[in-house]
C-alpha positions in Angstrom: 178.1 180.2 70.1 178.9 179.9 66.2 181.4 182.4 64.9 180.6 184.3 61.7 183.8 184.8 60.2 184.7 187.1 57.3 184.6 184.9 54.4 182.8 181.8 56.3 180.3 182.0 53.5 181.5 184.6 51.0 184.3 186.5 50.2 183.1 189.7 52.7 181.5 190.4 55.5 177.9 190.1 55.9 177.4 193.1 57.9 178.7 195.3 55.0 176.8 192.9 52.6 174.0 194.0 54.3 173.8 197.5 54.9 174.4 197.5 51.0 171.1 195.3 50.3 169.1 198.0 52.8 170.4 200.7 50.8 168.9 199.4 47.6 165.8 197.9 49.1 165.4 201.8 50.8 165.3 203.0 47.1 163.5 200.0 45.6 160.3 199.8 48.1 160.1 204.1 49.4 158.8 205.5 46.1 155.9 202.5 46.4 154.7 203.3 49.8 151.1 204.0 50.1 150.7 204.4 46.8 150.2 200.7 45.8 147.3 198.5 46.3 148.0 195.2 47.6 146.2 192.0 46.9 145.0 188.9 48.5 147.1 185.8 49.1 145.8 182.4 49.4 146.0 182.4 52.8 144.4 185.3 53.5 147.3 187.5 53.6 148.3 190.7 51.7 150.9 191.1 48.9 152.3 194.2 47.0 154.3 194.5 44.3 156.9 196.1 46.4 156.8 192.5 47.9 157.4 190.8 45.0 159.9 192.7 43.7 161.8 193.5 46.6 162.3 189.4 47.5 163.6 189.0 43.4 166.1 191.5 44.4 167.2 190.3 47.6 167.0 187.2 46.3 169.1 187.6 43.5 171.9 189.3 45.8 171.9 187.0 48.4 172.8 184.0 45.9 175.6 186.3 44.5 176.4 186.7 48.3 176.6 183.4 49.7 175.9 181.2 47.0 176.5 177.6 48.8 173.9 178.8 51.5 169.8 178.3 51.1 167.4 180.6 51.0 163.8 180.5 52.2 161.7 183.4 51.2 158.2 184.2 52.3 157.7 185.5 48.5 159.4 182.7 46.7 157.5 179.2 45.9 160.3 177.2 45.2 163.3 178.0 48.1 167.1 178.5 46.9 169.1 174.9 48.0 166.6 174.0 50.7 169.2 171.2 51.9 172.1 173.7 52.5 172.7 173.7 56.5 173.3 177.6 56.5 170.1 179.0 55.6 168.7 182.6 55.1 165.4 183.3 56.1 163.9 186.3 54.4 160.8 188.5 54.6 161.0 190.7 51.5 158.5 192.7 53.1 157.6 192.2 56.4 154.3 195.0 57.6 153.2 194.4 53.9 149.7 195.3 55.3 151.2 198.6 57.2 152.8 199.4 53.3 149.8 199.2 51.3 148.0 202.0 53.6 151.0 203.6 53.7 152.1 203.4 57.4 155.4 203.7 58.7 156.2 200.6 60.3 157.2 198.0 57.7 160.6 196.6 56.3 163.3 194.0 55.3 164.7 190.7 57.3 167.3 188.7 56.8 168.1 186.1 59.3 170.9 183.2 59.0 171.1 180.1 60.6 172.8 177.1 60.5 170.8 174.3 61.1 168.0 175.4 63.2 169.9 177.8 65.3 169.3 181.4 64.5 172.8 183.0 64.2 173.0 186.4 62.8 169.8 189.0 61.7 169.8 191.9 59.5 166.7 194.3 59.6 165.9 197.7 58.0 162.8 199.5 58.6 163.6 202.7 56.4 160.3 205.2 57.2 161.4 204.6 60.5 164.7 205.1 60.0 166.0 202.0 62.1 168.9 199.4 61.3 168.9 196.5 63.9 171.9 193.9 63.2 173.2 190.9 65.1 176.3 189.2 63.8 178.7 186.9 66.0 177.2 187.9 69.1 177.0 191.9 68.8 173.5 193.5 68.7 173.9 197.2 67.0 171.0 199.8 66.3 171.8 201.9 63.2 175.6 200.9 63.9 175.7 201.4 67.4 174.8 199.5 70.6 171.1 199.5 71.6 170.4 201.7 74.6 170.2 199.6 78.0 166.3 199.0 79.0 165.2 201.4 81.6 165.7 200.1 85.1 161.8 201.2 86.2 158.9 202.0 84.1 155.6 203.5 85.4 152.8 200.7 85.6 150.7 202.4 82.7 153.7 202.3 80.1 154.1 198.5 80.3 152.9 196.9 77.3 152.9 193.6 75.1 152.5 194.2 71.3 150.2 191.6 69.8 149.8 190.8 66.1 146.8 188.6 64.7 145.6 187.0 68.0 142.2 187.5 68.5 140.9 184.3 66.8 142.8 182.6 69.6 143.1 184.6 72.8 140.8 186.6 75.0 143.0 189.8 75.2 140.9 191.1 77.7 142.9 189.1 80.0 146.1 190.6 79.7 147.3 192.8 82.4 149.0 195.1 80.0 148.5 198.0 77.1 147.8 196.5 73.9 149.7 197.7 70.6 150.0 196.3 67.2 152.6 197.9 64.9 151.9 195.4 62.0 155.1 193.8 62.1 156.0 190.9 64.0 159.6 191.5 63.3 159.4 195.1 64.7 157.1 194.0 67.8 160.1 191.4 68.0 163.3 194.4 68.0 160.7 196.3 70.3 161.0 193.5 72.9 165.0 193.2 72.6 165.9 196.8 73.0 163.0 197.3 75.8 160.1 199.2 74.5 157.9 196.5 75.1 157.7 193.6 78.0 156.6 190.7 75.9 155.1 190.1 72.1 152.1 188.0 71.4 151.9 186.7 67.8 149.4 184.5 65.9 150.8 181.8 63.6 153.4 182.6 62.0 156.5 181.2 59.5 160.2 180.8 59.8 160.8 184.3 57.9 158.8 186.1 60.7 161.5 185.1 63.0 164.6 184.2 62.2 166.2 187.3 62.0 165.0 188.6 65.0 165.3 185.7 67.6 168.6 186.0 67.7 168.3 189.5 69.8 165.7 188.3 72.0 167.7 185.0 73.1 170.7 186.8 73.6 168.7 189.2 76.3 167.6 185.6 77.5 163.8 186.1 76.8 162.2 182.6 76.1 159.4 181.6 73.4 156.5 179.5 74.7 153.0 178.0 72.7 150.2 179.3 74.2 149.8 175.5 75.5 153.0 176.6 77.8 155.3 174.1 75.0 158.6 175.0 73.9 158.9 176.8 70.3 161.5 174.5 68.3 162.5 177.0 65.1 163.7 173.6 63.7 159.5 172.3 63.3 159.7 175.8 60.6 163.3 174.9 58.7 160.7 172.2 56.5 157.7 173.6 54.0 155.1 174.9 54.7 157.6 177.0 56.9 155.0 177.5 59.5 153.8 176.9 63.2 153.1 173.0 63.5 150.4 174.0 66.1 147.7 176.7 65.3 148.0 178.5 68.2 149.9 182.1 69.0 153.3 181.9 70.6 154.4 184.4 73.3 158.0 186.2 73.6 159.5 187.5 76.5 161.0 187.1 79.7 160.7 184.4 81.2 158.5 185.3 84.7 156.7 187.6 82.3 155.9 184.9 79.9 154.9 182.5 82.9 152.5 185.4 83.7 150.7 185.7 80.6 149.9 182.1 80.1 148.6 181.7 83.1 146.1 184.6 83.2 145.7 183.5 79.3 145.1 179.7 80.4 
């Protein structure tokens, strides 16, 4: 495993980087929740001006930050030295639909990798009040390790959070309770700290991940295509940043995964 170390790509440590950049996104994007109407993107997708100004911000800090790594931004057209081989991988606003109604569940990534490995993540979900960071192998949940999974759970608690996949998937077929928090980040930090048993998502971009993988692989859950093939986050490091194949992608453990597809196939 990669070492971050202090200094590696700026002059302090990225954990302390980042806890300052939640801070200021906290105060940037709270007094615009709910109270903002969001538009439509081109693709179909919503987009606030808490979006847009929040990835200018983060944006601007990050460059200060680190400024001889890339930066891919969901909000951005044009990313920040899209040749660099350490990369951030940022969704400004990730739950942007969840914002605009004014629902809790919505918030800030920031994922680094080098190359196409995912190394370190940094998310803040401030209604929520929850801080998940990964840097040189340590997982910590607002600054302190993330409680162990329970060792049994009742049959009617186990659940896989979903998020846009009914275009693609029968989810009467699956064995499990059904949420959808509206972030596929969040569903993502639900599935590494065990409050979920898998995550189903719908097509998606490298910014919707990047942050968060690097929990979920170090609890050795697996990411399959809904064909059974192997997720390669090195298909999303080149625009348009998205899935090469327009299908959903499941998270999970391994046997669970294995489970899914098959009652899914």
């Amino acid at each position: 495993m990669h070492k971050l170390a202090s200094g590696q790509l700026a002059g302090r440590s990225h954990l302390e980087f980042a806890n300052e950049v939640f801070r200021e996104y906290a105060a940037l994007t709270l007094p615009l929740h709910g109270v903002i109407a969001a538009e439509d993107k081109a693709d179909g997708s919503s987009v606030t001006r808490a979006d847009r100004e929040a990835s200018a911000h983060v944006l601007e800090r990050l460059i200060a930050h680190t400024p001889e790594a890339g930066v891919i931004s969901e909000e951005e057209r044009v990313s920040y030295l899209p040749e660099a081989e350490w990369q951030w991988a940022v969704d400004p606003l990730d739950g942007t639909a969840s914002f605009a109604r004014g629902l809790p569940v919505w918030g800030l990534a920031m994922g680094l990798m080098k190359g196409a490995e995912p190394l370190a993540g940094y998310l803040h979900f401030p209604v929520v009040k929850q801080t998940f960071t990964f840097e040189n192998g340590i997982p910590l949940l607002n600054g302190e390790p993330p409680p162990a999974p329970p060792d049994h759970l009742a049959p009617d608690t186990l659940n896989v959070m979903i998020t846009a996949v009914h275009e693609y998937i029968d989810v009467r077929r699956i064995e499990y309770r059904l949420h959808n928090l509206g972030s596929v980040c969040y569903h993502l930090m639900m599935l590494a700290i065990g409050r979920c048993d898998a995550i189903i998502t719908g097509p998606c971009y490298v910014w919707d991940l990047a942050a968060a993988l690097p929990f979920t692989r170090a609890r050795g859950h697996v990411e399959r295509y809904l064909d059974g093939s192997a997720f390669e986050l090195a298909d999303l490091r080149v625009p348009p940043h998205g899935f090469p194949k327009r299908q959903p992608m499941l998270v999970g453990p391994e046997n669970v995964v294995d489970g899914l597809l098959r009652a899914l196939g």
